[in-house]
N, C-alpha and C positions, 0 to 999 in steps of 0.2 A: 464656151468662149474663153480662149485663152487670152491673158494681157501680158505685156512685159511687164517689167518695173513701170507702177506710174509715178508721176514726178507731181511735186507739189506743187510747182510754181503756180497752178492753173487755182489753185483750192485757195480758196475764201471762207473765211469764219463770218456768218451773220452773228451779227448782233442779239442779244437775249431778245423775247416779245414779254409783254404783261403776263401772257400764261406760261410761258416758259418758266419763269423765275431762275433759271442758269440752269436747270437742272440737266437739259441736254444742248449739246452745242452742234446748232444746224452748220452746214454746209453749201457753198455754192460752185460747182464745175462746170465744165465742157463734156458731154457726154463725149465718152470714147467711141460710139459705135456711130450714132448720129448727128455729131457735135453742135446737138442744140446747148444751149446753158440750161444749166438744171440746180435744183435747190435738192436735198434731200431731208424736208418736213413731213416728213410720213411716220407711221407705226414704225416702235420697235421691230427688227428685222427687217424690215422692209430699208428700214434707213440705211441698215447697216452694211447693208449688202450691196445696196444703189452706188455709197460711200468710195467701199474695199474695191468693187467694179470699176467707180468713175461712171457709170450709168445714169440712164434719165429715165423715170418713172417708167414711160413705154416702153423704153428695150430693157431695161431689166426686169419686167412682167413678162415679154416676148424670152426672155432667157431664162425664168422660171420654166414660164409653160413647154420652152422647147427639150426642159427634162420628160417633162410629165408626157409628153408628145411620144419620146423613145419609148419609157415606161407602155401605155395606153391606147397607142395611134389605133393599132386594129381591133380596139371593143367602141374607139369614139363614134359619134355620126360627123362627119365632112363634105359636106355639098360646096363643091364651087370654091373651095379654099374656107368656107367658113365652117364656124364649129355650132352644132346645135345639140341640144337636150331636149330627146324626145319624152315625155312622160306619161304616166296610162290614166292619167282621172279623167273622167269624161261626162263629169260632170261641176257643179259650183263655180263660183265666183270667180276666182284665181287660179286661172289657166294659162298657159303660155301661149302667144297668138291669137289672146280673147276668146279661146275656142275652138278656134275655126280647123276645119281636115283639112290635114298634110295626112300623105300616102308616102313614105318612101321605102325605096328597095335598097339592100346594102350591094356593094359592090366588092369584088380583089380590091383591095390586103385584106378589110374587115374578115373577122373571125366568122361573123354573120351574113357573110357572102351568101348569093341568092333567095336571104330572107324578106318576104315585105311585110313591113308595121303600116296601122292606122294609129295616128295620134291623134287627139283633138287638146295636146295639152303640149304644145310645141316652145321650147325656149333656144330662142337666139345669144349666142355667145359673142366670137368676136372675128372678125376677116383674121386673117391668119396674114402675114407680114410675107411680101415675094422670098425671102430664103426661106422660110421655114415651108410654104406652098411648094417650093421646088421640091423638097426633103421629104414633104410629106403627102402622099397623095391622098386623094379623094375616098372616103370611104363607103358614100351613099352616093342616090341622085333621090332626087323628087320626080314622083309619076302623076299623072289625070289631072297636067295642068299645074298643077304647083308651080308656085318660081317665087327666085325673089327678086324684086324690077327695082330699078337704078332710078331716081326722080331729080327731079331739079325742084330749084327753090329751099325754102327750109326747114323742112324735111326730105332727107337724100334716098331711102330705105324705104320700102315693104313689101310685105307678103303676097302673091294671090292663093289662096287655098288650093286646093284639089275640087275636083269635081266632084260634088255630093252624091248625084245617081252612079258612079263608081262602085265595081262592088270593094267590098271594103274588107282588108287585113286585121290578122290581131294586132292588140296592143301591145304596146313596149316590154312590157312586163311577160310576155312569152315566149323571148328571146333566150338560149339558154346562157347560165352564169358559170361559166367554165370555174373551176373552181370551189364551189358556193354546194353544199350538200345538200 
């Protein structure tokens, strides 16, 4: 993302807090991209970068990851605009999706085109923001029933698994790692 000059008129210094002790001086802006107001109280780098930007927390996270997107786009998994991390344990405690079988097949760009994994160790990242979904397309789908279903109320999100009598793919981990000897 390119900016011109930005101008300070919009920049607010907050005031120290108790944990502060002056040692860094927060900021308050108009995001440049979604001109919500934004504070930048965050980690080292993070601040700094929000700062230099004019940025608010979620598009300058969305303008980290839309490097990392160029970099990576065709080893990620992307269903649906969202980004997931499939992983191979398949068994214990701390799983992603509690467990439960997701089947999916990779699709073009992915490197892993026409490959299908079985996960039982499924992690949800984050929807991908409409420019960067335009930019970047889909690298997987979910097969036997999988989806991820849109709720009302207060919880918005979840999962349905894959169908268990499915037969069932390797796991994640026998994809191969372009690269990796």
């Amino acid at each position: 993302m390119e900016h011109t000059k930005l101008s300070d008129e919009d920049l607010v210094a907050l005031p120290s807090d108790k944990w502060n002790h002056g040692r860094v001086q927060y900021h308050e802006y108009t995001c440049t991209k979604c001109g919500k107001r934004a504070q930048n109280t965050y980690i080292e780098g993070v601040r700094e970068n929000m700062l230099a930007r004019r940025l608010c927390y979620t598009c300058n996270y969305w303008h980290d990851f839309a490097e990392r997107l160029k970099r990576d786009h065709k080893r990620m998994t992307i269903i649906d605009g969202h980004i997931y991390g499939p992983g191979s344990r398949t068994s214990g405690e701390f799983r992603g999706m509690a467990g439960r079988r997701f089947d999916i097949e990779y699709v073009d760009p992915s490197i892993f085109a026409g490959k299908k994994i079985t996960t039982f160790d499924l992690w949800s990242g984050s929807a991908m923001p409409d420019d960067l979904r335009a930019s970047f397309a889909d690298t997987a789908r979910f097969m036997n029933g999988a989806e991820k279903a849109e709720l009302s109320g207060p919880i918005t999100t979840a999962w349905n698994p894959s169908d268990h009598r499915a037969e069932r793919h390797p796991l994640p981990n026998t994809l191969p790692q372009p690269g990796l000897a």
